[in-house]
C-alpha positions as CSV (number, residue, x, y, z in Angstrom):
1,X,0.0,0.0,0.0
2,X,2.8,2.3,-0.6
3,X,1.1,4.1,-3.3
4,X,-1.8,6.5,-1.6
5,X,-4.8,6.8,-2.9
6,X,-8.3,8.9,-2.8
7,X,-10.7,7.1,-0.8
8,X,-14.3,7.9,-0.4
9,X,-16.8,5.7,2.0
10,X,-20.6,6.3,2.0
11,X,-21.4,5.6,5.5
12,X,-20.7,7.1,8.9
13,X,-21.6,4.4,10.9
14,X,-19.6,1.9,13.3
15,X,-17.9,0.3,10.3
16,X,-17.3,2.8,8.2
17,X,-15.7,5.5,10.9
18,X,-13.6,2.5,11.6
19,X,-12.8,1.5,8.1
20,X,-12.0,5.6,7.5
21,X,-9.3,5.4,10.8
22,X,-7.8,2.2,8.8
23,X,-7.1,4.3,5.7
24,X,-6.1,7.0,7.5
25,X,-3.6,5.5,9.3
26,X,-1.8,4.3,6.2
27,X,-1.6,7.8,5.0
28,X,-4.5,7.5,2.7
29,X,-7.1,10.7,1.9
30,X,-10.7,9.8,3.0
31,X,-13.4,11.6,2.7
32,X,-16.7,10.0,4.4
33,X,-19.9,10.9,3.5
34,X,-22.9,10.3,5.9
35,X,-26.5,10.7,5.0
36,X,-27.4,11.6,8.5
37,X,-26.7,14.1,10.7
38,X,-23.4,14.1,13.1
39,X,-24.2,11.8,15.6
40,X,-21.7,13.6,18.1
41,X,-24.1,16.6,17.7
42,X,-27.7,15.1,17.8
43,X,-28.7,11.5,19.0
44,X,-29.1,10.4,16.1
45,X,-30.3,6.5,17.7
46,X,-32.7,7.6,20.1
47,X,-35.5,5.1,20.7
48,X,-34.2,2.4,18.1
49,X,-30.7,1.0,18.7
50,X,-30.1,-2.7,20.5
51,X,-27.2,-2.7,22.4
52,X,-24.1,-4.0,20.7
53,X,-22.2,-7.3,22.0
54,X,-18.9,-6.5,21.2
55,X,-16.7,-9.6,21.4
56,X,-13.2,-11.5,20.1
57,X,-13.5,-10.4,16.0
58,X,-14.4,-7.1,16.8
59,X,-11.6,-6.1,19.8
60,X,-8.9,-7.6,17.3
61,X,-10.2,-5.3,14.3
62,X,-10.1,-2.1,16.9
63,X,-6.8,-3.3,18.3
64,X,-5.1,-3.1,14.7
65,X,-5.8,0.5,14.7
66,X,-5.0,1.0,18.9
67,X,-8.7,1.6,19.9
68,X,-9.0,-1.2,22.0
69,X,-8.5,0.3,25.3
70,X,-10.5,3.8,25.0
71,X,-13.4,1.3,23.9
72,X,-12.8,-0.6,27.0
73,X,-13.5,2.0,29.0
74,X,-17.1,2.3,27.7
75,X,-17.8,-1.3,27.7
76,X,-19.5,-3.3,30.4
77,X,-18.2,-7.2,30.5
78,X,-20.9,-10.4,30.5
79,X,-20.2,-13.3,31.7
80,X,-23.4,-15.1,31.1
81,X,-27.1,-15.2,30.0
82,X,-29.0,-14.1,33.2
83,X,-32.1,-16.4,32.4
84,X,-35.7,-15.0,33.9
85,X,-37.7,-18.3,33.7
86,X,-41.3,-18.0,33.1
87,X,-41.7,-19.9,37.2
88,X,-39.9,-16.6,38.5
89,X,-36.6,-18.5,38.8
90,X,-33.3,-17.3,37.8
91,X,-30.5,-19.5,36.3
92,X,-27.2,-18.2,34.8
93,X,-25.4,-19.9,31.9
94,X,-21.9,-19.1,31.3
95,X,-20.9,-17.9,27.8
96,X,-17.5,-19.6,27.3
97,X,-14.7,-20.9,30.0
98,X,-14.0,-18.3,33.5
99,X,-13.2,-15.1,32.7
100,X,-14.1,-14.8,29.0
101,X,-17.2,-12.1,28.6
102,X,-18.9,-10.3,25.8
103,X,-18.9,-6.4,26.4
104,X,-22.1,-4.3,26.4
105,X,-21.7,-1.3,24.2
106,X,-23.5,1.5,23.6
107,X,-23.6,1.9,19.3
108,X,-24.0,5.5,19.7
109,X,-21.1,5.9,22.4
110,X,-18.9,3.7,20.3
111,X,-19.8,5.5,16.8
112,X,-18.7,8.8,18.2
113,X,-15.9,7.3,19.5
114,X,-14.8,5.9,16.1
115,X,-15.7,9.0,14.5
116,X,-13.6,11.1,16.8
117,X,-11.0,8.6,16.2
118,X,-11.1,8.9,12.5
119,X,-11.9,13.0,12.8
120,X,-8.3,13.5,14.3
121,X,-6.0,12.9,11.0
122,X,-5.3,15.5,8.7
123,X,-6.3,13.5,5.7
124,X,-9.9,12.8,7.0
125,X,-12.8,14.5,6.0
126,X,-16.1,14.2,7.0
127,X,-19.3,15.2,5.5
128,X,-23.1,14.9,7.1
129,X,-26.3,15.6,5.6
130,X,-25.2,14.2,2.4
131,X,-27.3,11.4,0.8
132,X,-25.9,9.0,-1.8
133,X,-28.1,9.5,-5.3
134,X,-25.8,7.9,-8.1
135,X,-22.2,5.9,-9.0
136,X,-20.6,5.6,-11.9
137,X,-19.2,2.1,-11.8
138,X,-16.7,3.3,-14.9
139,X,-15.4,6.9,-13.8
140,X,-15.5,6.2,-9.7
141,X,-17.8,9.1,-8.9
142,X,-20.3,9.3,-6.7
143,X,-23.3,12.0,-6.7
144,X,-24.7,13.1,-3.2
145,X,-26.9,15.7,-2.4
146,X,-25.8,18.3,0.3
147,X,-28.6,18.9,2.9
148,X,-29.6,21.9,1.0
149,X,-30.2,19.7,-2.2
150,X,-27.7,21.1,-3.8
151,X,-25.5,18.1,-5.7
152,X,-22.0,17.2,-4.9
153,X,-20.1,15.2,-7.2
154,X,-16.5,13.6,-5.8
155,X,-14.3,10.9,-7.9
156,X,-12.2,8.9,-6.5
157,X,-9.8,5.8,-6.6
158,X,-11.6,3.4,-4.9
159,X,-15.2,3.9,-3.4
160,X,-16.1,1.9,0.0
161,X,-20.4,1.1,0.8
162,X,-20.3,1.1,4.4
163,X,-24.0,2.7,4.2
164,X,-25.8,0.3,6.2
165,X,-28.5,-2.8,5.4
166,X,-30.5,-0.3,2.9
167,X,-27.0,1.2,1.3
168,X,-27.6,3.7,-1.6
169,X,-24.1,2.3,-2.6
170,X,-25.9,-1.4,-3.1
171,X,-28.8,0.0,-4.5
172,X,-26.4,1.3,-7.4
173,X,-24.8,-2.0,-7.7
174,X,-28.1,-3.4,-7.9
175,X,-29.0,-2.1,-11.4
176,X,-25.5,-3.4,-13.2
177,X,-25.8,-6.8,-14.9
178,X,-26.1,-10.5,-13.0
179,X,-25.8,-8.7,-9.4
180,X,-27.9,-11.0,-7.2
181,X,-29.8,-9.9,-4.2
182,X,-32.0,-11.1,-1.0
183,X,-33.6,-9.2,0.8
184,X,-35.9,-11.4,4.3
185,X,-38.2,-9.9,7.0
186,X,-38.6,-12.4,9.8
187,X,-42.0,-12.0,11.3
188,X,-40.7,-10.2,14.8
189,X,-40.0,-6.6,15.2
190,X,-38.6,-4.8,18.2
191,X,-39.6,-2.4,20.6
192,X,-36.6,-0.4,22.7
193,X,-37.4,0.5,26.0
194,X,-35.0,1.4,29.2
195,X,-34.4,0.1,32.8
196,X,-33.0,3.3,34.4
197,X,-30.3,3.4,36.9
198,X,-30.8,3.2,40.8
199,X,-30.2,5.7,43.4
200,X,-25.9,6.7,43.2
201,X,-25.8,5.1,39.5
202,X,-26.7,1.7,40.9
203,X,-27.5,-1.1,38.9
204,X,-31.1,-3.2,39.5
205,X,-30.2,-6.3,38.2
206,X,-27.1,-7.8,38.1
207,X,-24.5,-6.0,36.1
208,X,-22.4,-8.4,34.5
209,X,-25.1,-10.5,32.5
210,X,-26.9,-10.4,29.4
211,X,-30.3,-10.7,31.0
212,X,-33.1,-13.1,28.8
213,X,-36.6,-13.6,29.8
214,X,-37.4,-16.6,26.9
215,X,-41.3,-16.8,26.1
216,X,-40.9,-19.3,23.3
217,X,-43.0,-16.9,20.5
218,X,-41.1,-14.3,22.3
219,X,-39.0,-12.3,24.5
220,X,-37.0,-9.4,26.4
221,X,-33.7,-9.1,26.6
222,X,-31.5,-6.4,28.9
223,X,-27.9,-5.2,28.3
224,X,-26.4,-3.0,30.7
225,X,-25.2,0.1,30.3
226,X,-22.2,2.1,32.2
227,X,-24.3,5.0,33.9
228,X,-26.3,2.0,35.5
229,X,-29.1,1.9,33.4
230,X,-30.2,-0.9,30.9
231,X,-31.3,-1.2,27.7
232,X,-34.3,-3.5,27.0
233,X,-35.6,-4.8,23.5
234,X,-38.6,-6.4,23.2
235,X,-38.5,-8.8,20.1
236,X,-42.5,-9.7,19.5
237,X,-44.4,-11.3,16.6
238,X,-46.1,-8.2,14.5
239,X,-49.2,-10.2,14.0
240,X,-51.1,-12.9,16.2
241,X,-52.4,-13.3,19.7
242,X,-49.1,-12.2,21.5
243,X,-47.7,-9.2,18.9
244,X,-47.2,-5.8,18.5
245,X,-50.8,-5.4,16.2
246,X,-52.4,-7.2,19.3
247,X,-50.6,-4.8,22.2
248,X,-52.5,-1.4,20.5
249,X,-53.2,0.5,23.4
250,X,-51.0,1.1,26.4
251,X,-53.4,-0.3,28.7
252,X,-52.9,-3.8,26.6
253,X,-49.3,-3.4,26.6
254,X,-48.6,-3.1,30.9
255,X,-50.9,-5.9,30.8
256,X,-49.3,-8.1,28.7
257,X,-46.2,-7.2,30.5
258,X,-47.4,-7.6,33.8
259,X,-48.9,-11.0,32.9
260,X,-45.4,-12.0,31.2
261,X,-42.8,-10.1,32.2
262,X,-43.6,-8.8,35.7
263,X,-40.2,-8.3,37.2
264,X,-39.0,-6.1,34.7
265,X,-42.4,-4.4,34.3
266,X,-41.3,-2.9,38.2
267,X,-38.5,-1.3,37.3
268,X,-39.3,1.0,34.5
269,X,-41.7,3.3,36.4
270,X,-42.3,5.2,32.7
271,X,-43.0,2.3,31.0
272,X,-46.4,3.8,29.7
273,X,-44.7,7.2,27.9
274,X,-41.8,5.0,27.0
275,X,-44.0,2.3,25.1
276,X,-46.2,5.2,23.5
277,X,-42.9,7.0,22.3
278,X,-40.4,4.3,21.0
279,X,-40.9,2.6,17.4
280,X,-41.5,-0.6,16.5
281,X,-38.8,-1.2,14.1
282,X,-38.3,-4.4,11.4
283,X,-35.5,-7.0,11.5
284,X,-33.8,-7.6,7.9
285,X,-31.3,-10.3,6.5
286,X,-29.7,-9.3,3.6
287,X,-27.7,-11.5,0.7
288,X,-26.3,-10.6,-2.3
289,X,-23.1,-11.1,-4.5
290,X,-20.9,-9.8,-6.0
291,X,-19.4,-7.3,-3.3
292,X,-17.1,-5.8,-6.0
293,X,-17.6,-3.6,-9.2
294,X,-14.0,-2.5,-10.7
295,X,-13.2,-0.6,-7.6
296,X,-16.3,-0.3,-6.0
297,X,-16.9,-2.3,-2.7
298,X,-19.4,-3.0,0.0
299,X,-18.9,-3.9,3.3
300,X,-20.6,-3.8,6.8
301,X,-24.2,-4.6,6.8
302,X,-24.1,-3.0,2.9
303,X,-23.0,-6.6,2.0
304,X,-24.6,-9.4,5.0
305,X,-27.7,-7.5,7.0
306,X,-28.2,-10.0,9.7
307,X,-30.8,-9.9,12.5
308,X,-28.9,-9.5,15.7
309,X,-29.5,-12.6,17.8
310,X,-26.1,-13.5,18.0
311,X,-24.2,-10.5,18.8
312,X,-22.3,-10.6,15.5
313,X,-23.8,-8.1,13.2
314,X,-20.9,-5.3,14.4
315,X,-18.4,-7.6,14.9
316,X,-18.8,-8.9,11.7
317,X,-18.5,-5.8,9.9
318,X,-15.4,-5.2,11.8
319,X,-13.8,-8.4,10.9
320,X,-14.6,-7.6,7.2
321,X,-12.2,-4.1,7.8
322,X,-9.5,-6.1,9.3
323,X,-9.9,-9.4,6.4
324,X,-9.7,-6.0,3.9
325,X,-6.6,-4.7,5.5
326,X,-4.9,-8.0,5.9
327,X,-5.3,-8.4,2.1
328,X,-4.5,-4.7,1.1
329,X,-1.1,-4.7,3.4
330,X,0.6,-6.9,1.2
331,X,-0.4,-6.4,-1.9
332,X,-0.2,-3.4,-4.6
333,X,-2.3,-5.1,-6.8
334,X,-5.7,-3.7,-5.3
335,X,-8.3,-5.4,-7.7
336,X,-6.8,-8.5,-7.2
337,X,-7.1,-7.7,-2.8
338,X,-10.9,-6.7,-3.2
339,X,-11.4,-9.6,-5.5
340,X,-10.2,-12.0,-2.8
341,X,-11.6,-10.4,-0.2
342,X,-15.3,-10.9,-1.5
343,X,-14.3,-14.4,-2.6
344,X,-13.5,-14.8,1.4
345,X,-16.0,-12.8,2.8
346,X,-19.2,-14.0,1.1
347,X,-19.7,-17.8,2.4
348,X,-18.7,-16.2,6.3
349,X,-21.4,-13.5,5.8
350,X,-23.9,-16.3,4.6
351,X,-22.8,-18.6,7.7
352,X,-23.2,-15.9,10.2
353,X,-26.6,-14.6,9.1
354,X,-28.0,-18.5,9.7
355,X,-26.2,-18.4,12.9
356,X,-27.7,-15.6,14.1
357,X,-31.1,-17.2,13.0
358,X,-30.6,-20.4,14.6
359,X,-29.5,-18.5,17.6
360,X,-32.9,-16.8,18.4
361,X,-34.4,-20.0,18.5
362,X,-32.4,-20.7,20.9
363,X,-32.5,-17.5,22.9
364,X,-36.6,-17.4,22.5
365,X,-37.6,-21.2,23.0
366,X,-35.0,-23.5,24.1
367,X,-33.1,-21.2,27.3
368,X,-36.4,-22.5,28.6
369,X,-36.1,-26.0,27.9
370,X,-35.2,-28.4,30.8
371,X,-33.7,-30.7,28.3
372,X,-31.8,-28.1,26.3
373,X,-30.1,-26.5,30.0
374,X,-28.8,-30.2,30.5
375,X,-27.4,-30.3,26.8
376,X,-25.4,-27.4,28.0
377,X,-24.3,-28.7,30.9
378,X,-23.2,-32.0,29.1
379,X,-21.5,-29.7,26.7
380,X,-19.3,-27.6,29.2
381,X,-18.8,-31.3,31.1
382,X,-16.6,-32.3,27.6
383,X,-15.2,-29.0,26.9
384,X,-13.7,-29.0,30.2
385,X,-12.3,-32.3,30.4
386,X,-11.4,-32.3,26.4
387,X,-10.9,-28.9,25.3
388,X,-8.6,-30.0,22.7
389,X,-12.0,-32.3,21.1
390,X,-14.4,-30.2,21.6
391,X,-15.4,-26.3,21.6
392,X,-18.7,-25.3,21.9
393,X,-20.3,-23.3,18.5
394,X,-20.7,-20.6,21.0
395,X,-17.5,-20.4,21.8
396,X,-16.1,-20.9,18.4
397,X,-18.2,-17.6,17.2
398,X,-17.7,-15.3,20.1
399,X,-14.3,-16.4,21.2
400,X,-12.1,-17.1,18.5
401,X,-11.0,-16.0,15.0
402,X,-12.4,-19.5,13.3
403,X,-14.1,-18.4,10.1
404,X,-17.6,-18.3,10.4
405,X,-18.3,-20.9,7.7
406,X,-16.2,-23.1,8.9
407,X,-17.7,-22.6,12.9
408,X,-21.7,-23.6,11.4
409,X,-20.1,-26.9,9.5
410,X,-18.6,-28.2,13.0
411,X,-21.6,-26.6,15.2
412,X,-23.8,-29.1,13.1
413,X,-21.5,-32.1,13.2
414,X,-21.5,-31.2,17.1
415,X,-25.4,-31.0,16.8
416,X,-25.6,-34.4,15.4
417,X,-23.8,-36.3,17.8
418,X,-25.6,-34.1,21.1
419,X,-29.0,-35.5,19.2
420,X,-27.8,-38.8,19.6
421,X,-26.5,-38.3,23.2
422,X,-30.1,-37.1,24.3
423,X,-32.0,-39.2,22.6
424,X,-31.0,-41.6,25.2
425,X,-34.2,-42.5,27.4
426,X,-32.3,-42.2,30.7
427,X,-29.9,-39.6,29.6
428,X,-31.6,-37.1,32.5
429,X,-30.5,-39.6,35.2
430,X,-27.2,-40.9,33.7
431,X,-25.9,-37.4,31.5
432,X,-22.7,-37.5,34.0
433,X,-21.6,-41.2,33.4
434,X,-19.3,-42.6,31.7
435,X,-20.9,-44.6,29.4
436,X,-22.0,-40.9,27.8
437,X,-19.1,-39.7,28.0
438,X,-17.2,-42.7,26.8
439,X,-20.0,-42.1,23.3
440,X,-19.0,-38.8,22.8
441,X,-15.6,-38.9,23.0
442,X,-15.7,-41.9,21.2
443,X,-17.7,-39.6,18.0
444,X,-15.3,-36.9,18.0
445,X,-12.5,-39.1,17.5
446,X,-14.3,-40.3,14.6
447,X,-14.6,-36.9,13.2
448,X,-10.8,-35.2,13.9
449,X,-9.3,-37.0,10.2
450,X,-12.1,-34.7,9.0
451,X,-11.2,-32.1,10.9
């Protein structure tokens, strides 16, 4: 990369601040363009952001740049799930081995931060109010409009769509010949609501979980935030018996919560004015392919929207920057780098976005399944004695660099044999013997030549 070139990114967001502070650092100019306002000046995610998750992929993307510790000191660490059972009892269920956590972020605390970050080189620009209306694929311009209409046309060497799950930048893309594209609702929205702080700052439930309350059809999560507060999503049905078409009054709403979700009902005193002012907002999974035309590229969510059940919507986007820059470090040949780095991105981005599926399940019906707790505890029985045969698919997306692709083939290897295990009529009496043991050790043998 010894050659600098012009860089513009459409898209001020988490990844493309981050992707303008890579750049910039290798003495690249950048000039970002964001189509909303500043969000150091205006809250620009008030009433509609879930908490981020921020975990292994994403710290090693802000460590390449030396962000790492300022982030840490806006981040709040979870250990486990804090699981609100529908009987009022309360059972926590470690993410990964002691000491490992993911980190409660808030988006808007950690976008300024980026963009402050990216704001302090010389050879960043950064431009708000300006929405993306037209690229030329063949000359590398791209036409915004300012926020007084008026049109602004900037060329450049390579052009970077970091604009988000409904990226202008895409939409372009999406007009030139044998580009495909998905686009899936699932049938749950999400309401944002708030658990503020006690008296002093204090926390009201404990601080150092992810909190779930799993309804099956259903459920609320919490994340906690550093000034004591949390922030709660509601993720509902939009139609049916139990949905946000049924809940159309606020009267219907604190009753559905107080019949379903009673504890947490107690500690948001404004639940009514909160409910009446926060949106109900749509959960999207975008696909397409390719990533790349001539040196046009999208990345972020612009490339692999993903519904966020597994934490790894952010950290995905990050791990995209650092793939990029892994490629782009040792190479001049540019083409070539963004070539490869679609070719390596795409089946991860696919992976992930199933994950993330398969993961609400999970959070929604089965963290509330006798039989799928002891599954766990079986699990973290064989990690523990045989870490070197078995990490959980958990642990394999949150805690280590392992390509996403290649984590979903194992997790469903791993699935097979743990639908073996407790298919066993007396597996609830007999999970710790070892006769199970012996069978499961005895199937992951069988599977390391694959391996």
């Amino acid at each position: 990369m010894n050659t600098k070139k012009n860089i513009v990114i459409a898209g001020g967001g988490l990844v493309g601040s981050l992707l303008a502070v890579y750049f910039a650092e290798r003495g690249h100019r950048v000039r970002l363009f964001e189509r909303r306002p500043d969000a150091r000046k205006t809250n620009i995610y008030a009433g509609r952001s879930i908490n981020l998750a921020l975990s292994d992929r994403g710290w090693k993307a802000l460590r390449g740049v030396g962000l790492e510790e300022k982030v840490r000191q806006i981040a709040l660490p979870m250990y486990h799930r804090g699981l609100h059972q529908p009987d009022g009892s309360y059972v926590r269920q470690p993410y990964g081995q002691p000491g490992q956590a993911i980190y409660s972020v808030s988006r808007g605390g950690l976008n300024i931060l980026l963009l402050n970050a990216a704001d302090a080189y010389e050879n960043v620009e950064l431009f708000f109010n300006h929405k993306c209306v037209d690229v030329d694929f063949e000359t590398n311009e791209v036409k915004f409009l300012d926020e007084a209409g008026n049109e602004v046309v900037v060329k450049a060497d390579y052009i970077f769509g970091a604009d988000g799950a409904f990226s202008a930048i895409r939409g372009e893309m999406m007009k030139t010949d044998r580009f495909d594209y998905q686009q899936q609702y699932i049938s749950h929205g999400y309401k944002e609501l708030t658990i503020p702080a006690g008296e002093g700052g204090s926390f009201l439930l404990e601080n150092n979980a992810l909190h779930i309350w799993p309804r099956h059809e259903f459920m609320l999560i919490a994340l906690p935030n550093i000034d004591g507060s949390f922030t709660v999503t509601l993720f509902l049905p939009f139609e049916g018996n139990n949905s946000f078409s049924a809940l159309d009054s606020v009267k219907k709403a604190r009753e559905f919560f107080r019949q379903t979700f009673p504890d947490a009902l107690e500690l948001m005193p404004d639940f009514d004015q909160q409910w009446q002012q926060n949106p109900v907002s749509s959960l999207c999974i975008i696909r397409c392919y390719p990533w790349v035309r001539n040196h046009t590229a999208l990345i972020g969510d612009a490339a692999h929207a993903i519904v966020p059940f597994y934490g790894q919507g952010m950290n995905c986007g990050f791990e995209d920057v650092d793939v990029l820059f892994q490629l782009l470090d040792h190479t001049a040949d540019w083409p070539a780098a963004l070539e490869q780095y679609q070719k390596l991105r795409k089946p991860d981005g696919d992976a992930i976005a199933e994950l993330a599926l398969r993961n609400f399940i999970e959070m929604r019906d089965l963290t509330a399944d006798p039989k799928f707790l002891l599954q766990k505890k079986i699990e973290a029985r064989i990690q523990q004695k045989y870490p070197e045969l078995w990490t959980p698919l958990y642990s394999m997306v949150t805690f280590s660099h392992m390509r996403y692709s290649e984590a979903l083939a194992l997790g469903k290897v791993h699935d097979q044999i743990m639908a073996d295990i407790m298919s066993r009529p007396d597996i609830e009496s007999n999970w710790d013997s070892p006769e199970v043991e012996a069978a499961i050790i005895a199937k992951l043998r069988e599977i390391q030549p694959v391996l």
